[in-house]
C-alpha positions as CSV (number, residue, x, y, z in Angstrom):
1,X,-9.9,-32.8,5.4
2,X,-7.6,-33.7,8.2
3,X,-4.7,-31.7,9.1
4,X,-3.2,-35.0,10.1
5,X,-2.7,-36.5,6.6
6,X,-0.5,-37.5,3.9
7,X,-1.6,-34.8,1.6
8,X,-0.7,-32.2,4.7
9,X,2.9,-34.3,4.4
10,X,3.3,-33.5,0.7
11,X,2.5,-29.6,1.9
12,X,5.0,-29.5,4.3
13,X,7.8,-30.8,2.6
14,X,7.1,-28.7,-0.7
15,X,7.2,-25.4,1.8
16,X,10.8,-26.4,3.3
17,X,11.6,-26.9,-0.4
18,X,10.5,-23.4,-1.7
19,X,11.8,-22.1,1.5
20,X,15.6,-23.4,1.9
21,X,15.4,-22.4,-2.0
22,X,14.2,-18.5,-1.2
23,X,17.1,-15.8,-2.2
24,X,15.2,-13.7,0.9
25,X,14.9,-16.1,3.1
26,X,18.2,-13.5,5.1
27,X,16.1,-10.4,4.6
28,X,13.4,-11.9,7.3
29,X,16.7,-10.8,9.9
30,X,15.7,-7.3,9.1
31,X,12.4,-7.2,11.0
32,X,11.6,-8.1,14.6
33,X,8.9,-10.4,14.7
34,X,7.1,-12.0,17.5
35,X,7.9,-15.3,18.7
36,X,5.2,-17.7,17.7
37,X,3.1,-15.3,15.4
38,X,2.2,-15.8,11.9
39,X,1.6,-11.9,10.8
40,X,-0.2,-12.0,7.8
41,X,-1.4,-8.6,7.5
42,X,1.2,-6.9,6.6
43,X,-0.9,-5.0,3.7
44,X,-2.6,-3.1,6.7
45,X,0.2,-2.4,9.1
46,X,3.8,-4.2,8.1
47,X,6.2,-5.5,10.7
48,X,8.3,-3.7,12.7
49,X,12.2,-3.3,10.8
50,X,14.6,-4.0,13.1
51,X,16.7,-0.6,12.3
52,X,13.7,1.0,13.3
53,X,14.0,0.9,17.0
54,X,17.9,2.4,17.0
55,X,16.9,5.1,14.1
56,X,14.5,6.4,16.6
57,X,16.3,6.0,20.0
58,X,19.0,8.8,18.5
59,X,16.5,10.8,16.6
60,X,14.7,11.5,20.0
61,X,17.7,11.2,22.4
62,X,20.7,12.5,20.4
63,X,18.9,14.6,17.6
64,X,15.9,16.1,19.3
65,X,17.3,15.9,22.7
66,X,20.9,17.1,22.3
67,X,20.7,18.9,19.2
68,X,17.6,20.3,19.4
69,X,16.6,22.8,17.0
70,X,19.7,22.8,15.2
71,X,18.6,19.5,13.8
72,X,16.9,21.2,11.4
73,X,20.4,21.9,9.8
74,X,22.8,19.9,11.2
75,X,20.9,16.8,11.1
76,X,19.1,17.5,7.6
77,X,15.3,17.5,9.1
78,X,14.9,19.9,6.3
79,X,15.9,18.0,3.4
80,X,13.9,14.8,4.8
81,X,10.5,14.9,2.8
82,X,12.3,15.1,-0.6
83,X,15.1,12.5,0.7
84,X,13.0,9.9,1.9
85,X,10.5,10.4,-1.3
86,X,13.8,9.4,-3.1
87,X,14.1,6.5,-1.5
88,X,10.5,5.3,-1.9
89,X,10.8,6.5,-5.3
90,X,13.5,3.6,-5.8
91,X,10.9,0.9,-4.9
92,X,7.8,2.4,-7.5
93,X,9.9,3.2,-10.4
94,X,10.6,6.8,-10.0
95,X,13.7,8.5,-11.1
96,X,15.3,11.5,-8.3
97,X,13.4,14.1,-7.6
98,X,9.9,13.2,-8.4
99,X,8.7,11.6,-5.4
100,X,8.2,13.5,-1.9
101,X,7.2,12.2,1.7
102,X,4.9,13.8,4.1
103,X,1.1,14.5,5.0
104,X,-1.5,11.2,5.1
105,X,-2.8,9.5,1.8
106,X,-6.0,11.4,2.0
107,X,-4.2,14.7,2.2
108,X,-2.3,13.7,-0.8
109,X,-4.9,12.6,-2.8
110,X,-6.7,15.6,-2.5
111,X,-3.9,18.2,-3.6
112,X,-2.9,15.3,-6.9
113,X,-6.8,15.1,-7.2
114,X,-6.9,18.8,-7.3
115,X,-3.9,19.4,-8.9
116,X,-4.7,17.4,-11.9
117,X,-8.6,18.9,-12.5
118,X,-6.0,22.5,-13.1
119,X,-4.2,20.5,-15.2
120,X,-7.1,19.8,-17.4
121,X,-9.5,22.7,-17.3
122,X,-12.9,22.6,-18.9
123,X,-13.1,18.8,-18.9
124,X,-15.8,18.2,-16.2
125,X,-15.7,14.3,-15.8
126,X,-13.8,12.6,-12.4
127,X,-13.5,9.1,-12.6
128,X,-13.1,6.6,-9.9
129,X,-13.4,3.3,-9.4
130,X,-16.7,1.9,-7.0
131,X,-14.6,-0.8,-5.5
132,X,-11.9,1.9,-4.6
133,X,-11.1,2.1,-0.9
134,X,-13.6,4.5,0.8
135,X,-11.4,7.6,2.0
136,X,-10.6,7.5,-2.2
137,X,-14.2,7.7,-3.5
138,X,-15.1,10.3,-0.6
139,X,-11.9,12.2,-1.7
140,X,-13.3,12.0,-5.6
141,X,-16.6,13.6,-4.2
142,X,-15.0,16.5,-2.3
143,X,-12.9,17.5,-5.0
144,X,-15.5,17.2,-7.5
145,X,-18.1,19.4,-5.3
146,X,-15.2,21.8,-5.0
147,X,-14.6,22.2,-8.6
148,X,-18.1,21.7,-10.1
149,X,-17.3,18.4,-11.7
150,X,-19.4,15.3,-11.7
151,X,-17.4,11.8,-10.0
152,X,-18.4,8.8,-12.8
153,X,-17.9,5.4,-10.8
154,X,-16.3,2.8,-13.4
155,X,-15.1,-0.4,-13.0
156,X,-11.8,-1.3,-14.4
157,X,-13.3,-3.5,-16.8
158,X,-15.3,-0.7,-18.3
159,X,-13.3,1.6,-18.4
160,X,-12.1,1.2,-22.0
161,X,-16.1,1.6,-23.4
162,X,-16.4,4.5,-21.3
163,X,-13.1,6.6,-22.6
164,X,-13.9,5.7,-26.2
165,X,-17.6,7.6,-25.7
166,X,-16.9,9.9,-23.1
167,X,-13.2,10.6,-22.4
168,X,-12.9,13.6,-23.9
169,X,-14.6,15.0,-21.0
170,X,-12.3,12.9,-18.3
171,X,-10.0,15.4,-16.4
172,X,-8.4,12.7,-14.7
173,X,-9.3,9.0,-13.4
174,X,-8.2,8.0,-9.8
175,X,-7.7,4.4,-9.4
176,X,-5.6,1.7,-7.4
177,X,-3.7,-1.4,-9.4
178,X,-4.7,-3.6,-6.1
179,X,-8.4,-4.3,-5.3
180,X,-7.9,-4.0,-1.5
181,X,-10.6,-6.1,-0.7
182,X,-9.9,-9.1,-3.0
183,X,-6.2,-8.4,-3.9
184,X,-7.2,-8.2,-8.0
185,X,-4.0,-6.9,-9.8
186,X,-5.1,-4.8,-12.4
187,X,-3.3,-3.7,-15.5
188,X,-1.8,-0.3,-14.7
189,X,0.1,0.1,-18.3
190,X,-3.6,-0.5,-20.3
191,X,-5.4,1.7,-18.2
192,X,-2.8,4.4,-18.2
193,X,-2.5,4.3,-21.7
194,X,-6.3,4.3,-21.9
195,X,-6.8,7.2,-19.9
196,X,-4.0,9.2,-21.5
197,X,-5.0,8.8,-24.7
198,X,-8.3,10.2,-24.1
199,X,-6.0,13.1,-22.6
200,X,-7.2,12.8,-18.8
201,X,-4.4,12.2,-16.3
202,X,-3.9,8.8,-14.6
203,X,-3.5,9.3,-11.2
204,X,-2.8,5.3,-9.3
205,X,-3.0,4.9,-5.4
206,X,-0.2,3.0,-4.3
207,X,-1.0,1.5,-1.1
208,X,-1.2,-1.8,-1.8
209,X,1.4,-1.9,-4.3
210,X,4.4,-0.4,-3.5
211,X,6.8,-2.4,-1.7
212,X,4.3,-5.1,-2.8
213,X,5.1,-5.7,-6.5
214,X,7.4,-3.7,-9.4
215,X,5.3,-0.7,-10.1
216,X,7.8,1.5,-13.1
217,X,5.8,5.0,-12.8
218,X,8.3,6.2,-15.3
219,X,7.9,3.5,-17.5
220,X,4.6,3.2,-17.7
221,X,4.8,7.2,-17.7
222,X,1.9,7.9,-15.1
223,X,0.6,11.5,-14.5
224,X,0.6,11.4,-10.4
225,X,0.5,8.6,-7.3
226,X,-0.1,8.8,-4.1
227,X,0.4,5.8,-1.4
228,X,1.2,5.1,2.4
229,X,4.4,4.0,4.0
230,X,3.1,1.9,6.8
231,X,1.6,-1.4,5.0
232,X,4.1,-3.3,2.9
233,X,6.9,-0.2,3.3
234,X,6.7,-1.4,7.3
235,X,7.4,3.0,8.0
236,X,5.1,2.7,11.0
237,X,1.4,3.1,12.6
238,X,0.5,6.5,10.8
239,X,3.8,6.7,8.6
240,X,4.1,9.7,6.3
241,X,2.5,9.1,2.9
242,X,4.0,9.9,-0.5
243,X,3.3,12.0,-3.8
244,X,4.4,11.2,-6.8
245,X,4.5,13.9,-9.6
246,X,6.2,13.2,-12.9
247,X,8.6,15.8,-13.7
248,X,6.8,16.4,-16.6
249,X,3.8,17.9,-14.6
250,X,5.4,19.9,-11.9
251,X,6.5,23.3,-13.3
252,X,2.2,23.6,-13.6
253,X,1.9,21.5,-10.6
254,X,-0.9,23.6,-8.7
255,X,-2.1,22.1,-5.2
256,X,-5.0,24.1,-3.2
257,X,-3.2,23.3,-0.1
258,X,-0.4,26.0,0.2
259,X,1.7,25.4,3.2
260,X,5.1,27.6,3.9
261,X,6.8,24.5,3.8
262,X,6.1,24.2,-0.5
263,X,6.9,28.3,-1.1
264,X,10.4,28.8,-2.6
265,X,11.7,30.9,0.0
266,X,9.6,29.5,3.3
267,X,12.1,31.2,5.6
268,X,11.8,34.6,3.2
269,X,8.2,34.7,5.2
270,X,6.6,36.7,2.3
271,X,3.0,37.4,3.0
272,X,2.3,35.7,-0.9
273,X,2.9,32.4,-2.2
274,X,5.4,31.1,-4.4
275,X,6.1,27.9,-5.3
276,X,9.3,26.1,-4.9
277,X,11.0,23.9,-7.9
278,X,10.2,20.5,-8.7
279,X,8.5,18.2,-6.7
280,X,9.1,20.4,-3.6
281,X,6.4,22.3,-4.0
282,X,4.0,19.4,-3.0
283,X,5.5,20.0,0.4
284,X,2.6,21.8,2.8
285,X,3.3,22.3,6.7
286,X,5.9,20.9,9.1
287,X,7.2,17.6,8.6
288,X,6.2,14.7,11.2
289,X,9.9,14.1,11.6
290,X,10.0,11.3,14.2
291,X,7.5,9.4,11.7
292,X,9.9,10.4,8.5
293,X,12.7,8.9,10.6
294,X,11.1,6.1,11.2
295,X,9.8,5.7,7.8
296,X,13.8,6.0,6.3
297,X,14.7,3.6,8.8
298,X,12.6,1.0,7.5
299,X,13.1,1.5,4.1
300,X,16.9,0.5,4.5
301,X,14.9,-3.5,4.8
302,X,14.8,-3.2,1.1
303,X,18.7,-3.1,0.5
304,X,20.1,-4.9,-2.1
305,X,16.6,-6.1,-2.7
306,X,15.3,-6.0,-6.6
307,X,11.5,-5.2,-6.4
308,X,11.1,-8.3,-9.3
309,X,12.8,-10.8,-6.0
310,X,9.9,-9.2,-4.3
311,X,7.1,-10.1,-6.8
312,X,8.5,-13.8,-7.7
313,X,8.5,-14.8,-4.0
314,X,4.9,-13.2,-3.1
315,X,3.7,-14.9,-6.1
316,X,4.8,-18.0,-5.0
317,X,3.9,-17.4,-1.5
318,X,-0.1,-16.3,-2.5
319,X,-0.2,-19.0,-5.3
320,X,1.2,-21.7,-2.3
321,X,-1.8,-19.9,-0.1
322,X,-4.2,-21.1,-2.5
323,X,-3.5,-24.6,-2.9
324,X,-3.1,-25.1,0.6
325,X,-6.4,-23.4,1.2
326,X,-7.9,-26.0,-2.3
327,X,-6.5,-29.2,0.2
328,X,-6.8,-28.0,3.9
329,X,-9.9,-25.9,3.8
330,X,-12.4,-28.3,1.1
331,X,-15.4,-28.6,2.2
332,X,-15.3,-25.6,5.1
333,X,-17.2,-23.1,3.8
334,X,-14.4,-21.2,2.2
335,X,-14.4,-19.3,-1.2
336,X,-11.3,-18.3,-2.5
337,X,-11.7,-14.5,-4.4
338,X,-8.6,-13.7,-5.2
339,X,-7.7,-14.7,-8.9
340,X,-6.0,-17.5,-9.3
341,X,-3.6,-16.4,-12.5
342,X,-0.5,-14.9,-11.1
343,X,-0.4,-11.7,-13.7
344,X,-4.1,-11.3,-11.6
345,X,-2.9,-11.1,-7.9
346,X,-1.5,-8.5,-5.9
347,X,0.2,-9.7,-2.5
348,X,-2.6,-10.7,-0.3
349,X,-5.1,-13.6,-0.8
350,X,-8.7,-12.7,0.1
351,X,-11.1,-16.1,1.5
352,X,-15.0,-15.7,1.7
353,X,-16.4,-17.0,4.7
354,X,-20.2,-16.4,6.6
355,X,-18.0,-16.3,9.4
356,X,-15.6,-14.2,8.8
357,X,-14.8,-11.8,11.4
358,X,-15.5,-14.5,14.3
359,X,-12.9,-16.7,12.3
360,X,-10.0,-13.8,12.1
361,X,-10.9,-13.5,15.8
362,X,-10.1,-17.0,16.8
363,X,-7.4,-17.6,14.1
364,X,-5.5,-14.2,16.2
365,X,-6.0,-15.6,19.7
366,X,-4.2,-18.7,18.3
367,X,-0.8,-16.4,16.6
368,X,-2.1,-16.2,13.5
369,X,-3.1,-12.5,12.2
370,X,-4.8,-11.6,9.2
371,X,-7.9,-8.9,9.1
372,X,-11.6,-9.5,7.4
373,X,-13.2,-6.8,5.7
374,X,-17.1,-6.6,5.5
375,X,-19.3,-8.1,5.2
376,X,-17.8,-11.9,5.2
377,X,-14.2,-11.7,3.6
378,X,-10.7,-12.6,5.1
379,X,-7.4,-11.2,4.3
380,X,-4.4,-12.7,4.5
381,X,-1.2,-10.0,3.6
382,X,1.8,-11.6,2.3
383,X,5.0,-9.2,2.6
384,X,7.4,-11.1,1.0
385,X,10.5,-10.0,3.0
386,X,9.6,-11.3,6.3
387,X,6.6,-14.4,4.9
388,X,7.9,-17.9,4.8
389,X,6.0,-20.7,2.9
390,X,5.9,-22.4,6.5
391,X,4.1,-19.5,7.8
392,X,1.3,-19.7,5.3
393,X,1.1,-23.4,5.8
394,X,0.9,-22.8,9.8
395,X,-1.9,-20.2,8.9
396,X,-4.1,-22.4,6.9
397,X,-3.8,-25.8,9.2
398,X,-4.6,-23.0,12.6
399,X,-7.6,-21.7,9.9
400,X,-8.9,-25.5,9.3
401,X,-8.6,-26.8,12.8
402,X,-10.8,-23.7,14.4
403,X,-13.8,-24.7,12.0
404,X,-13.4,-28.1,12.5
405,X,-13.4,-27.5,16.2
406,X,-15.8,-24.8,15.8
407,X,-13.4,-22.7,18.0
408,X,-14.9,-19.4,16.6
409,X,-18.7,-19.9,17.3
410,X,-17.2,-19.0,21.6
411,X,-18.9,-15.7,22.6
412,X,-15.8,-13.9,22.9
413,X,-14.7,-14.2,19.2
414,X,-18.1,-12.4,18.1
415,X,-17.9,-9.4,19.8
416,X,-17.2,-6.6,17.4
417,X,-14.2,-4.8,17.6
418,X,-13.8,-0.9,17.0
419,X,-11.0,-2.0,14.1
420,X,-11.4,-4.9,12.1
């Protein structure tokens, strides 16, 4: 189809309807966003807060620079890990004291991973998901070799049939509630439930979900969760991760990785460990404090934001993806994988192209960024707090007009990068 037509027409007015209606539309203010860039991949690296860039100017100048190492006190570097965890905690559902920032995802997965096979001694089964994102499945395989358990790959879908003849033997089953390649929301509350009633632990991997959509960890009463802070909690390239550990599970809360940090009296310098109280003792070595800072800063974007405003608007931001992919993109080549039922999608929509990566090349040269994972799909991230139904119009009339043109068959768009 055209992108000069009356059914484009129809498009654009029904985006400057749902966007002069969006209760967000201020919070877009909070970020700093390039002039004349659509960023749509938000669920790999968000946007850049605008409190960011002031948050770290003092922490390096004033805190680091003036006070130096009396930051630790008089500027509560200490405290940060648990305080910041806090505040993530307020966007996944986690009351106080439960949540703690620090360390990388993989580093976290692998003490909750570990953690939770102690928890559940003599039960020899790991389960894992074989759509799960890599560093997850090799994480499942370390732990397991470590501990002499056996990994079981399972689909969500099978999961039920496998836990009613096996999960007796399932310490605990490591899973994310967002496909990451196709943006599939999966049901978090049946497959906690599922899992807990075979008494394994449910441990969920947040990174595409928090920030993203309502996630109620206590609610749905989850064992342990892990996620990043730099995709749709914009903390920063390499932003501290996050561990959650319902309270229920911390007094027996046993990580392999023992830092001085986690002891209960880390400035005692006793040659043994003990573990500190609560959640606490998931801290391990020295905070990255310039990233924690950073990662507090943006966190203030969510303010007086409900995490349901969140979900409404991404929903209708992805759902308007896909029609305007159904009218602009017919007869292109393109296959849309991400479901289609709103209860079904996370915040990203996912298109299958033969040409994928040359057509995330060309569509970036033109503003437009998304990412494509292999072997032939492109992602599109939505982060609701900075996404405008214009944008995603923009993104699929720039998509259509480089096939038509055949803008991404030029040499330059089909060199490989080192990141896709």
């Amino acid at each position: 189809m055209s992108t000069a037509s009356p059914a484009l027409d129809t498009l654009a007015a029904r985006a400057a309807s749902l966007d002069a209606a969006d209760p967000l539309a201020a919070v877009r203010e909070r970020f700093l966003l390039p002039e004349g860039v659509v960023y749509l991949d938000g669920n790999s690296l968000g946007a850049l807060p605008a409190a960011v860039p002031p948050a770290m100017a003092d922490a390096v100048h004033r805190q680091w620079g003036t006070d130096l190492i009396r930051s630790w006190n008089d500027n509560s570097w200490w405290d940060a890990p648990l305080r910041v965890g806090d505040a993530v905690g307020r966007l996944i559902g986690a009351a106080p004291g439960q949540t703690l920032a620090g360390d990388s995802t993989s580093v976290q997965l692998f003490n909750a991973l570990s953690a939770a096979v102690r928890l559940r001694p003599g039960r020899p089964l790991l389960l894992t998901d074989p759509g799960h994102f890599p560093t997850d499945q090799y994480i499942a395989d370390s732990v397991a070799r470590l501990f002499g358990l056996e990994v079981r790959r399972m689909p969500p879908a099978g999961l039920p049939r496998f836990l009613a003849e096996e999960g007796e033997r399932v310490a605990v089953a490591g899973y994310s509630p967002v496909d990451y390649r196709t943006g599939e929301l999966h049901d978090m509350a049946a497959t906690t439930r599922a899992v807990q009633r075979a008494g394994g632990l449910m441990l969920w991997d947040l990174c595409h979900a928090a920030g993203a959509l309502p996630v109620g960890l206590d609610e749905l009463g989850v064992d342990l969760a892990v996620g990043c802070g730099y995709k749709f909690l914009s903390g920063g390239p390499g932003a501290p991760a996050f561990l959650y550990v319902a309270e229920r599970h911390q007094a027996a809360f046993d990580q392999p990785l023992t830092g001085w940090n986690g002891h209960v009296e880390p400035f005692g310098l006793s040659g043994d460990y003990a573990p500190a109280e609560g959640v606490g003792r998931g801290r391990i070595g020295t905070p990255p404090i310039l990233s924690m800072l950073a990662l507090e800063a943006a966190l203030t974007a969510f303010d007086g934001v409900a995490m349901e405003q969140v979900r409404a608007k991404s929903l209708s931001l992805t759902g308007f993806f896909l029609d305007c992919a159904d009218t602009l993109l017919d007869g292109l080549g393109f296959t849309a994988v991400t479901p289609r039922a709103p209860e079904r999608r996370g915040s990203q929509v996912t298109l299958r192209h033969p040409d994928a990566y040359a057509l995330v090349r060309a569509l970036a040269a033109r503003g437009v960024i998304g990412d494509m994972r292999a072997p032939d799909m492109l992602r599109f991230g939505v982060n609701a707090l900075y996404i405008t139904h214009r944008d995603v119009l923009s993104a699929i009339r720039q998509l259509a007009e480089v096939v038509m043109s055949a803008e991404h068959r030029d040499e330059r768009f089909r060199h490989r990068t080192t990141v896709t």
